[in-house]
Biopython code that builds the backbone (N, CA, C, O; Angstrom):
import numpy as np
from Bio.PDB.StructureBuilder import StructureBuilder

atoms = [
    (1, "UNK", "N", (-22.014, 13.364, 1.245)),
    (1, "UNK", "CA", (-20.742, 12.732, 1.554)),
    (1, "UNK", "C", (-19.724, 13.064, 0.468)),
    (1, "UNK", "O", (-20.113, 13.224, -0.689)),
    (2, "UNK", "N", (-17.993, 13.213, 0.907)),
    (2, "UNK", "CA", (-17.551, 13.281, -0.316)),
    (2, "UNK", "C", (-16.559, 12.091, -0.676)),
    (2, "UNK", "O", (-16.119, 11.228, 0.084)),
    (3, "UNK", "N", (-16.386, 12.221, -1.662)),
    (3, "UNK", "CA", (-16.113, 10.736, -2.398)),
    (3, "UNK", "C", (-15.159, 10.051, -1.715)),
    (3, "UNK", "O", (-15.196, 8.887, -2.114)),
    (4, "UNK", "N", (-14.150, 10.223, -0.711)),
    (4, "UNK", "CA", (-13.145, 9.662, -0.053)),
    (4, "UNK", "C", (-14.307, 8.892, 1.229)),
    (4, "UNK", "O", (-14.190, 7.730, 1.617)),
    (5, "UNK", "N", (-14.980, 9.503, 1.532)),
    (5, "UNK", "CA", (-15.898, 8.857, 2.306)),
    (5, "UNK", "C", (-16.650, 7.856, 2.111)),
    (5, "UNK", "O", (-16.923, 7.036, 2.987)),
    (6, "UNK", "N", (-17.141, 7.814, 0.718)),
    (6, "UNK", "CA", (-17.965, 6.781, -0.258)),
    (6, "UNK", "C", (-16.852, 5.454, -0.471)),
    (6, "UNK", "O", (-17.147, 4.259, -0.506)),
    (7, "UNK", "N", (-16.070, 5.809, -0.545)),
    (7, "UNK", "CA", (-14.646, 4.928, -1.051)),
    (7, "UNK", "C", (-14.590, 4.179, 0.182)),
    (7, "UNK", "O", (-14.644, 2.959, 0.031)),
    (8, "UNK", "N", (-14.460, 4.759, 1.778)),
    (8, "UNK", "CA", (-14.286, 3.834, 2.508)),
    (8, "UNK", "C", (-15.853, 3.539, 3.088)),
    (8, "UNK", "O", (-15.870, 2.856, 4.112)),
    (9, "UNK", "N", (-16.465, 3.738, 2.844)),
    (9, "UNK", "CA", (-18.023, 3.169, 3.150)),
    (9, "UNK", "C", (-18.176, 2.039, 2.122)),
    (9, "UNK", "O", (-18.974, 1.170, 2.471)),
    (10, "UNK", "N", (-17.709, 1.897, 1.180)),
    (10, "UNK", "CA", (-17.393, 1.044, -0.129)),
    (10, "UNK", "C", (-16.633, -0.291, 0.431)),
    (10, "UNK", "O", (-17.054, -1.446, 0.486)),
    (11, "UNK", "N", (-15.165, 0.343, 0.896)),
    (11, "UNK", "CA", (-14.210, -0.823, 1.587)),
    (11, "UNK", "C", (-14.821, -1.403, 3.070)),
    (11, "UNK", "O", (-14.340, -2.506, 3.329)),
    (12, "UNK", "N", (-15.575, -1.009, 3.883)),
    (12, "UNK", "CA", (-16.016, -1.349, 4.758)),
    (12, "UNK", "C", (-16.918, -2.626, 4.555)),
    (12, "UNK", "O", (-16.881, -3.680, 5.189)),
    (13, "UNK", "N", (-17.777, -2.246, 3.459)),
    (13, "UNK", "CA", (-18.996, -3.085, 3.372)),
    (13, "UNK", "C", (-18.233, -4.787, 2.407)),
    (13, "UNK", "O", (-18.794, -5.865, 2.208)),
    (14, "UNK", "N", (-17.033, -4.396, 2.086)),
    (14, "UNK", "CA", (-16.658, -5.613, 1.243)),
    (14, "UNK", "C", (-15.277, -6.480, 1.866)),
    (14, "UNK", "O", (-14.616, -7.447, 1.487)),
    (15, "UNK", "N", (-15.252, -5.393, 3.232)),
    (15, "UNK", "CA", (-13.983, -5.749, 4.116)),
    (15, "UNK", "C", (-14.732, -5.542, 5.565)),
    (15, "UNK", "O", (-14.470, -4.407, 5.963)),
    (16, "UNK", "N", (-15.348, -6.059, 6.239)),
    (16, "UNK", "CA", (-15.907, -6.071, 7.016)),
    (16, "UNK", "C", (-15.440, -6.263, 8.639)),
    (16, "UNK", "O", (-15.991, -5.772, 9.624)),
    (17, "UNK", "N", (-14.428, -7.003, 8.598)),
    (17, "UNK", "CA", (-13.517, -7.475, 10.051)),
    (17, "UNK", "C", (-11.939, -7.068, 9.543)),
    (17, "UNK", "O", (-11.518, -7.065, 8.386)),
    (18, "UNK", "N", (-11.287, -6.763, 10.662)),
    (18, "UNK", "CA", (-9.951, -6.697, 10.478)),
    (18, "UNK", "C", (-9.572, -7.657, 9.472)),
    (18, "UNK", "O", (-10.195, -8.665, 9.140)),
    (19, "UNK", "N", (-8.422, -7.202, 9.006)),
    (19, "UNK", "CA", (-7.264, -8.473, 7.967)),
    (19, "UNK", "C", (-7.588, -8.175, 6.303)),
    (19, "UNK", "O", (-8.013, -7.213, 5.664)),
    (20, "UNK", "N", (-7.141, -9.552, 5.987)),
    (20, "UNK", "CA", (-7.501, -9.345, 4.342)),
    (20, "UNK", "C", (-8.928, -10.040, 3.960)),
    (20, "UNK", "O", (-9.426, -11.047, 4.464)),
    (21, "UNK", "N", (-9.425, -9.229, 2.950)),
    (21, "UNK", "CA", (-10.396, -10.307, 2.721)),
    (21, "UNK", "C", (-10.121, -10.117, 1.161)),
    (21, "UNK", "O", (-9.710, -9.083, 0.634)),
    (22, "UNK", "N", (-10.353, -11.019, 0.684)),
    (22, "UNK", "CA", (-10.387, -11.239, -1.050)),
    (22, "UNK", "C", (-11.547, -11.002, -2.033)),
    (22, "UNK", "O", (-12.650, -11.350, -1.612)),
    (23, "UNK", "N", (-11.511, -10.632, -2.895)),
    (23, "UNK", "CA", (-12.657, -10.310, -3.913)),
    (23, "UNK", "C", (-13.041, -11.447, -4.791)),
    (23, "UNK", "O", (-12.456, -12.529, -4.756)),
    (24, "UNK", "N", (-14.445, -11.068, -5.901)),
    (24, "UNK", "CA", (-14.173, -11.634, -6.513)),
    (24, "UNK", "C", (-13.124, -11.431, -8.356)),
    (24, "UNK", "O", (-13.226, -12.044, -9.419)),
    (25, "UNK", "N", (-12.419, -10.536, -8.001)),
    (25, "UNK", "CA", (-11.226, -9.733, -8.904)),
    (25, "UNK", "C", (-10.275, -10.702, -8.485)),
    (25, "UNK", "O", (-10.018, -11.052, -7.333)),
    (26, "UNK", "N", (-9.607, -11.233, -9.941)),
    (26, "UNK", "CA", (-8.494, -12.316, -9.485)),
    (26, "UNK", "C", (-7.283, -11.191, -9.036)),
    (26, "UNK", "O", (-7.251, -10.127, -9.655)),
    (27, "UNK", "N", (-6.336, -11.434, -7.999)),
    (27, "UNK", "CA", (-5.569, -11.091, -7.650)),
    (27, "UNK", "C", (-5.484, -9.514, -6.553)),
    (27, "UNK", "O", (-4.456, -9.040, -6.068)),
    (28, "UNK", "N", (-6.547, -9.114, -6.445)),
    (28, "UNK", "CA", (-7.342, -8.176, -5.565)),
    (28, "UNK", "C", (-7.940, -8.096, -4.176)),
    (28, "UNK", "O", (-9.136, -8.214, -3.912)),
    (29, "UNK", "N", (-6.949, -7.879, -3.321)),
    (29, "UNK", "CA", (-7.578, -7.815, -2.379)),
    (29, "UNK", "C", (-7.979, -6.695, -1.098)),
    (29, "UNK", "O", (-7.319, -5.667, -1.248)),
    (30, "UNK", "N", (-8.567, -6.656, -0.314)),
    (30, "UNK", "CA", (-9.184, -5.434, 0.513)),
    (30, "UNK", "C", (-8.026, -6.361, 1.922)),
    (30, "UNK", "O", (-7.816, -7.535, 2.228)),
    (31, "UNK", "N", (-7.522, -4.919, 2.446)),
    (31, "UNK", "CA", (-6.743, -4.960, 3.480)),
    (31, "UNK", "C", (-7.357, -3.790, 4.468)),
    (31, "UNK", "O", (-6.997, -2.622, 4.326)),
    (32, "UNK", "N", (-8.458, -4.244, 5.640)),
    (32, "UNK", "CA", (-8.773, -3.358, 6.668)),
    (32, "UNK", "C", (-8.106, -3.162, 8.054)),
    (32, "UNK", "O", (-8.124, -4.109, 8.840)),
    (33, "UNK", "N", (-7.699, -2.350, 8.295)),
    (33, "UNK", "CA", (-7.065, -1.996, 9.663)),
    (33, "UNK", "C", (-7.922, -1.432, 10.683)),
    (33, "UNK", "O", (-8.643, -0.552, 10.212)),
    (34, "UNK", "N", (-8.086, -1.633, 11.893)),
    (34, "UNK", "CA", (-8.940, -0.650, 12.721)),
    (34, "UNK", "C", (-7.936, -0.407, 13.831)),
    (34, "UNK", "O", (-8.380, -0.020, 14.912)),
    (35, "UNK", "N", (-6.970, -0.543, 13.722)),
    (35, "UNK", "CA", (-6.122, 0.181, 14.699)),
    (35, "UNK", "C", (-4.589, 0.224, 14.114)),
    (35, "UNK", "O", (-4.352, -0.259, 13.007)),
    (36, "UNK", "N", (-3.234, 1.018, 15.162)),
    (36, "UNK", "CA", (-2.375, 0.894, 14.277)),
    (36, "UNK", "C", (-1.298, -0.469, 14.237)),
    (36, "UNK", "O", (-1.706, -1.424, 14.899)),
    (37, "UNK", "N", (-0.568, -0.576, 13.851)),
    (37, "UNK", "CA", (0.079, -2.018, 14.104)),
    (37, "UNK", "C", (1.537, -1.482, 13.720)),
    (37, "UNK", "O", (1.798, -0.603, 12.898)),
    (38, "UNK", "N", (2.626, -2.386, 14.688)),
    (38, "UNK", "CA", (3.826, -2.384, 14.443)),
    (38, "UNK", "C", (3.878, -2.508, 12.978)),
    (38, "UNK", "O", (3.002, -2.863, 12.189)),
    (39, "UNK", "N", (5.851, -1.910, 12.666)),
    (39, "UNK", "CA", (6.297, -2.002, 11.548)),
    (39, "UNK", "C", (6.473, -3.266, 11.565)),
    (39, "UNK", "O", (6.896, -3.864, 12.554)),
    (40, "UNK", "N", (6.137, -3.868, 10.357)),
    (40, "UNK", "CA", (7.034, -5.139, 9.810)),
    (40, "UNK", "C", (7.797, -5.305, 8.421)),
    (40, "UNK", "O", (7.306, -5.054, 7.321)),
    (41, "UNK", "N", (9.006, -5.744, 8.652)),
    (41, "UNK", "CA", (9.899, -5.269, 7.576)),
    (41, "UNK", "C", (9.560, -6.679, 6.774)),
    (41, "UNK", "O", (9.480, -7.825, 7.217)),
    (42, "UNK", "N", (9.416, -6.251, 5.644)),
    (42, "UNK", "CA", (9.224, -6.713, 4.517)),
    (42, "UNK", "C", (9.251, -6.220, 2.873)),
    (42, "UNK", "O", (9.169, -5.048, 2.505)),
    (43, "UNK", "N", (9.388, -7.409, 1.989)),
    (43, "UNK", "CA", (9.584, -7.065, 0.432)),
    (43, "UNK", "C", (7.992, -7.158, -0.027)),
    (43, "UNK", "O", (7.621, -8.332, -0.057)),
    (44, "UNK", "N", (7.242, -6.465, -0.293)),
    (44, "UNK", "CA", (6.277, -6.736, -1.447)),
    (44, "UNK", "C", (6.554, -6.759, -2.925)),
    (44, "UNK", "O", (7.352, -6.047, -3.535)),
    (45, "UNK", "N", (5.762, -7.698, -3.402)),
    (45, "UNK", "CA", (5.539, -7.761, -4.805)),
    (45, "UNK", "C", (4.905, -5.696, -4.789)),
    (45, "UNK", "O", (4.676, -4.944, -3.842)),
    (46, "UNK", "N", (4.843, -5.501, -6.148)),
    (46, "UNK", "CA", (4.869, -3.838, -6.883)),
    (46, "UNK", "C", (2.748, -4.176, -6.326)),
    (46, "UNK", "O", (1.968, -5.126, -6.405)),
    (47, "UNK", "N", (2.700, -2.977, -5.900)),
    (47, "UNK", "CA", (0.922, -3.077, -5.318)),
    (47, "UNK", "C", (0.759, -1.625, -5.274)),
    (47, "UNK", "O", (1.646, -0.835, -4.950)),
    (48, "UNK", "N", (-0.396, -1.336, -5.611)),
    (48, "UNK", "CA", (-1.128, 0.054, -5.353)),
    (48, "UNK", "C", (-1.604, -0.232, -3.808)),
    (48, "UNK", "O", (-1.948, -1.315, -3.335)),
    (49, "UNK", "N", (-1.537, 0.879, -3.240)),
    (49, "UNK", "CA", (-2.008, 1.286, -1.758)),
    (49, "UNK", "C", (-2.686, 2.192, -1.937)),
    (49, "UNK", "O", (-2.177, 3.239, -2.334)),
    (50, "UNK", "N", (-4.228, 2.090, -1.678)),
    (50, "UNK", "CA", (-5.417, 3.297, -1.548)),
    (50, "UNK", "C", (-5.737, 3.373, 0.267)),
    (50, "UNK", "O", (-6.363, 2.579, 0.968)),
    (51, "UNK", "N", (-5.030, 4.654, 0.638)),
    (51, "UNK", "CA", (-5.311, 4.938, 1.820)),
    (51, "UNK", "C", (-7.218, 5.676, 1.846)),
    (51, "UNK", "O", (-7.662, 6.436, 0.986)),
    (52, "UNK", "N", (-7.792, 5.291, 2.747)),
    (52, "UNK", "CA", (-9.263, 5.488, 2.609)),
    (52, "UNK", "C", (-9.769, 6.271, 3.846)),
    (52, "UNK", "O", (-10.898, 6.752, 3.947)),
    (53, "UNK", "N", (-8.686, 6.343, 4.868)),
    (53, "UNK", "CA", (-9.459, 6.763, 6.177)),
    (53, "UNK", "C", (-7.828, 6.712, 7.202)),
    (53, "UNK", "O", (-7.084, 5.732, 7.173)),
    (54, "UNK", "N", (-7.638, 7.558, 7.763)),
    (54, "UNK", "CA", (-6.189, 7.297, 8.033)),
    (54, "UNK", "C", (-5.313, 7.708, 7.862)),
    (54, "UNK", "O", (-5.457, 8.930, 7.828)),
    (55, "UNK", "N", (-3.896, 7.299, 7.636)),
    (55, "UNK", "CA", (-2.677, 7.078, 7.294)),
    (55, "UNK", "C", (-2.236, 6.078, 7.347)),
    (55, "UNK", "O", (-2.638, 5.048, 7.888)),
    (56, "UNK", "N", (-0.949, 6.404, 6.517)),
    (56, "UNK", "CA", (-0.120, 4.892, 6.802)),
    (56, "UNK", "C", (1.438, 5.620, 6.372)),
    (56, "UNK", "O", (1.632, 6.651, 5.726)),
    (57, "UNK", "N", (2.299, 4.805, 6.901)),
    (57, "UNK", "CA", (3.947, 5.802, 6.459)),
    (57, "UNK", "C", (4.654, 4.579, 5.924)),
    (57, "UNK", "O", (4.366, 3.490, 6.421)),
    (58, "UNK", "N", (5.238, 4.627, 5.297)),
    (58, "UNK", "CA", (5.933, 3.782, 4.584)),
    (58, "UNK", "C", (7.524, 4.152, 4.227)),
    (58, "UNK", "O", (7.870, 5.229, 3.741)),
    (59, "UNK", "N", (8.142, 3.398, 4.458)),
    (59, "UNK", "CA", (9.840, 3.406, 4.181)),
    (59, "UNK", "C", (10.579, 2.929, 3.166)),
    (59, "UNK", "O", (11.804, 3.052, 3.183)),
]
sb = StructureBuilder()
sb.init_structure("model")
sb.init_model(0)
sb.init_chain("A")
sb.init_seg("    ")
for serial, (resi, resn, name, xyz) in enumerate(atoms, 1):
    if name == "N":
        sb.init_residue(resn, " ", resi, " ")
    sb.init_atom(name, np.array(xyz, "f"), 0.0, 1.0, " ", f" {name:<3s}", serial, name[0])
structure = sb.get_structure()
């Protein structure tokens, strides 16, 4: 396997169902998608995004 694969075989097993699930890392959390979803406009707080399997587009 190569490591982008391990990474989401990694997020799978600790994110298991759609949505967010939380760690035990304060302030860390796993965000799984299994399909695509409308835009929703919004402000985030400053966050790293690790795409694992996918895409995602951002504006």
């Amino acid at each position: 396997m190569n490591k982008i694969a391990d990474l989401a075989q990694l997020i799978s097993r600790f994110a298991p169902v759609s949505g967010m699930s939380g760690t035990a890392v304060p302030r860390l959390s796993l965000i799984r998608a299994d399909h695509p979803s409308a835009p929703v406009p919004a402000v985030y707080e400053a966050s790293l995004c690790i795409i694992a399997q996918g895409s995602k587009r951002v504006s």
